[in-house]
N, C-alpha and C positions, 0 to 999 in steps of 0.2 A: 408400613404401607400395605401388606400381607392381607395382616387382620382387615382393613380399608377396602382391598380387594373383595375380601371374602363377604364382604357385608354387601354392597353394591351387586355381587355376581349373584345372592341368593334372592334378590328382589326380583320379580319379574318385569322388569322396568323396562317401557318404549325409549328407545335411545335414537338418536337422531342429529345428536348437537353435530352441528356444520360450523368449524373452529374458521372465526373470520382471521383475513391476513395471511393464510396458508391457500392459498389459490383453489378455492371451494366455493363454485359461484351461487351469486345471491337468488340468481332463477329457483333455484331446487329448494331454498333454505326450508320451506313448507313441508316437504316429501317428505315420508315415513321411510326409511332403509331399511332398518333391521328392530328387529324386536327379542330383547334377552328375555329368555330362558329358566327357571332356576337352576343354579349349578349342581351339578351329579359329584358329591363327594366321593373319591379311590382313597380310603385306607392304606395305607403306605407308605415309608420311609419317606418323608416329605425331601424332591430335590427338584429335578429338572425335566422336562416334555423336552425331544426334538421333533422331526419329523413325524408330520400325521400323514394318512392317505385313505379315501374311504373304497371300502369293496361294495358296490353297488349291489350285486347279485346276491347274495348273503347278507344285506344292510349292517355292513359293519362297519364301524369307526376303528381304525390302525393308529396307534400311538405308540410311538417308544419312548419308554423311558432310562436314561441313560442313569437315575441315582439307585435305582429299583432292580436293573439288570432286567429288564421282562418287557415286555410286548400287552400293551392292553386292548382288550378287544372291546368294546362298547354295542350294544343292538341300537342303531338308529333310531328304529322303531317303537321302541319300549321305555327305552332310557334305561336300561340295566348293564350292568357288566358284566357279559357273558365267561371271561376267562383271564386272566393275568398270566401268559405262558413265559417260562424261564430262558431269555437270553442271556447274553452278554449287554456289557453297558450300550444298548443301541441309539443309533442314530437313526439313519437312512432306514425307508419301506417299503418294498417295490414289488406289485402282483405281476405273477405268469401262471394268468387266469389256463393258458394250455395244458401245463400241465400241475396245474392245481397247487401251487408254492404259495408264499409268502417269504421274500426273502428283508431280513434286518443285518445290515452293518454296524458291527459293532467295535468299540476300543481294543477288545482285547484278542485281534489282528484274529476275530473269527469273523463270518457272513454267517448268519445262522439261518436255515431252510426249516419252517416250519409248514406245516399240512395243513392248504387255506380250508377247507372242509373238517377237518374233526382239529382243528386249533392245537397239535402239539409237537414237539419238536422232531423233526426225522434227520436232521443230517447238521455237520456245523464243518462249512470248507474255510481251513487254513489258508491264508493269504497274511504275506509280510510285512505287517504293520498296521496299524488302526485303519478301521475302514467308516467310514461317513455315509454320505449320498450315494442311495443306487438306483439304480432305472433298469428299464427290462426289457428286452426288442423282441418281442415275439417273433418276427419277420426270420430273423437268424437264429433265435432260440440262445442269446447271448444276455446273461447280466454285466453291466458297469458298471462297477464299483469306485468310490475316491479312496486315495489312499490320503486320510486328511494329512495337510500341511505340509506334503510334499509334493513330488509331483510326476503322478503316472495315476491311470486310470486301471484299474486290473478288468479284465474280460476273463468271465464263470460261463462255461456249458451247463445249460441249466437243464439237458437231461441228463448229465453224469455227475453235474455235483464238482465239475474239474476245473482248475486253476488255467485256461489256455497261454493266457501271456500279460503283457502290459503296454496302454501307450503314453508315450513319453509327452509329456504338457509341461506348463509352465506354473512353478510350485504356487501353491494355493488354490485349490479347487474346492470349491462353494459347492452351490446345488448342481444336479443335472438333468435331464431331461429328453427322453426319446419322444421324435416327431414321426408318426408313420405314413403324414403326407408327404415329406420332403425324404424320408425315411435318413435319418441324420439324427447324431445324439449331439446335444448343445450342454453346454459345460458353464458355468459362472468361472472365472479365477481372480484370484482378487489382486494376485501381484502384479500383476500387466490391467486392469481395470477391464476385461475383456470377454467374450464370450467366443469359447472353442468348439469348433463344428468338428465333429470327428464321422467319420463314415464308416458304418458298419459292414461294408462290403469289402475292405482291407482294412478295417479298427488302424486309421492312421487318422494324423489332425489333417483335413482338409482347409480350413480357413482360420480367420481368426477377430473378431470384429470387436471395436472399442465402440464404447458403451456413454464417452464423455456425454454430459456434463454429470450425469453417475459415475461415483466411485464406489469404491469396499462394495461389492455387487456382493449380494445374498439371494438373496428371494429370484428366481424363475419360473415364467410360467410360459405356455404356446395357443393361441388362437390358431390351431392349424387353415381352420376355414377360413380365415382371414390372411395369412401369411403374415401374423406378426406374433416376435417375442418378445417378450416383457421380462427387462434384466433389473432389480431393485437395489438401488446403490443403500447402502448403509448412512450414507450422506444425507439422506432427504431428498433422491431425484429417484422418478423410474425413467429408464430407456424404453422406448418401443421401437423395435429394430425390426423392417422391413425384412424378410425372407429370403427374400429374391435377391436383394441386395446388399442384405448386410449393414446398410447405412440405417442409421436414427431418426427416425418418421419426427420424435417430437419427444421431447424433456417433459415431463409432467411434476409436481410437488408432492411431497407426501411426506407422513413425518419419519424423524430422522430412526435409525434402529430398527429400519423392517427388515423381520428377518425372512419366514415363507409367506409365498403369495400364492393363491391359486384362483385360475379362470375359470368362468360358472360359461359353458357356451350356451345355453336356455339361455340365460338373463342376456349372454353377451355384457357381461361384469368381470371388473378382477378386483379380490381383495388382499391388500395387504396388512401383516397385523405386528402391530411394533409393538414392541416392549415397554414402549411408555404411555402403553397403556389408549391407543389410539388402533383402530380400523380401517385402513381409506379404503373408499370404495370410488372406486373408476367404472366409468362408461360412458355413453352418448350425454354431451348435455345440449344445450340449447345452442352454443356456438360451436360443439364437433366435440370428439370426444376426449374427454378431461375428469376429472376432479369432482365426483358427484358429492362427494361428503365426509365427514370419519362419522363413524359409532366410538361411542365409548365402550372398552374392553377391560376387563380388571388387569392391571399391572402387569407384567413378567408373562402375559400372552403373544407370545412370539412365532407363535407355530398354528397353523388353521387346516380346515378339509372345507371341501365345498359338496355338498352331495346332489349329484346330477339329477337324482328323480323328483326331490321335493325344493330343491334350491335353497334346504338350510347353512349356515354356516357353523361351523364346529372349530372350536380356540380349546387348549390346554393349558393350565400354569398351576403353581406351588400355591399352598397356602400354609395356616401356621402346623397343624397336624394331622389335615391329607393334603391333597392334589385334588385338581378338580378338573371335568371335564365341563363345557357349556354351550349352549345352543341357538344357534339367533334365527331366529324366521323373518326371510321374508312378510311383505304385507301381501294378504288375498286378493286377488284380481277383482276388480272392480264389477260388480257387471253392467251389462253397458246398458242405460237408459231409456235409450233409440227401440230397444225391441219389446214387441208386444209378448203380453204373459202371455204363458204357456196355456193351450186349450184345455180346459178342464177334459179329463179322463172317463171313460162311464162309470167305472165305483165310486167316482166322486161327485157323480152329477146327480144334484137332487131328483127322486121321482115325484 
């Protein structure tokens, strides 16, 4: 199936298939979503992508790779890869644009701090046990880290590089995510089927909200403007949990093994991307917001970026000997019919 991937991801091909039966309504089935790419082959010990994240200001594409031990950095712009920097087997990616970091969680119970501006490594803080997902709160100048498949959250001063403590959760922590409108870090945990509000002004868990009829939660993402978060069961359901409240606005479908998901707030879209080889894309449809469609994605794409200025989407996965990274565009705005051409200019106007 690899090779199958690899053939389909190197096509430029309009992709759009809307999978009936899977709650993708018939209004949209016309609509263009997304448009592949060809894929950008990484040379590399062919294994596994987790966590992507993009740096806007610097157009860079963040990918760890956890078989590679390194950090890949991609130019949005160019489609080149600017640098492959040496971590630990990483996971988690999380900018503190403040003071110019890039931090990666890694297995081998380091957090590695590398220099978001000249791309190389400056510091790797010790912390006890494998580390996964991390997020960054600039407000406190605190990282949170998971300590996978157990259960505490570590908090990193991320101007000294220093270990401050840990808060105690309930074992199994997925993704997480700092909100700096509610200013609250929200937690996936898969044991309790739940999502953990922690507050960064005592780092203790303040709440704790179930996510039914989503289970095995992965994927997270926040509509801050909206006051909703979006918890992605493993199951084939996303949660959208009101804010305010904690309770579940509405179960939406989607296919089964998505792992991250992240919210485009321009489009006001979320994509999720599963490993079997599906995309769903959520947003407004004709009866309120649901289920706009999948894209097809090659196989073992389980991790995505969203980039805020051009609205592309950006997926990673294995092939048979490299890795690849790929690129989906959006369709071009229309223009709108109703207005009249533009008045010729004087250097264009015949004398």
């Amino acid at each position: 199936m690899q090779r199958l991937s690899h053939l389909v991801a190197l096509g430029a091909l309009t992709v759009a298939s809307l999978v009936a039966g899977l709650g993708a309504p018939r209004a949209v089935a016309d609509v263009q979503l997304l448009s592949a790419q060809p894929a950008i082959a990484v040379p590399r010990e062919a294994g596994r992508f987790d966590y992507m994240t993009v740096d806007g200001q610097y157009r860079r594409l963040l990918a760890a790779h956890t078989s590679s031990n390194d950090l890949l950095v991609v130019n949005m712009d160019t489609g080149e890869i600017e640098r492959r920097v040496r971590t630990g087997a990483g996971h988690g990616v999380a900018l503190d644009v403040k003071h110019g970091k890039i931090f990666v969680g890694t297995e081998d119970g380091i957090v590695d701090v590398v220099h978001r501006r000249y791309l190389v490594e400056n510091d790797r803080i010790s912390v006890p046990g494998a580390a996964g997902a991390v997020t960054f709160d600039p407000k406190n100048d605190m990282l949170y880290a998971d300590h996978s498949d157990s259960g505490e959250v570590w908090v990193i001063d991320s101007r000294t590089n220093k270990l401050r403590g840990a808060i105690e959760i309930p074992k199994g922590p997925e993704y997480l995510e700092y909100d700096p409108v509610t200013d609250r870090v929200y937690q996936n945990v898969t044991s309790v089927n739940s999502v953990v509000v922690i507050d960064p002004q005592t780092n203790a868990v303040s709440g704790m909200w179930p996510i039914a009829p989503a289970s095995d939660p992965r994927g997270l993402a926040i509509d801050g403007a909206g006051h909703r978060l979006f918890s992605a069961g493993s199951n084939g359901k996303l949660a959208v949990i009101d804010m305010n409240t904690g309770s579940v606005l509405q179960a939406i479908d989607i296919p089964p093994r998505v792992d991250q998901i992240a919210w485009d707030a321009g489009l006001q879209r979320l994509y999720c991307a599963s490993g079997l080889g599906l995309l769903a894309v959520i947003g407004t449809t004709s009866v309120g917001f649901g289920r706009l469609g999948d894209v097809t994605i090659p196989r073992g794409a389980h991790t995505l970026a969203v980039d805020p200025k051009t609205h592309n989407v950006w997926v990673a996965y294995g092939g048979d000997n490299a890795d690849y990274v790929m690129k989906f565009m959006p369709p071009s705005p229309s223009p709108n019919p109703s207005l009249p051409p533009p008045a010729p200019t004087p250097s264009s106007t015949k004398m």
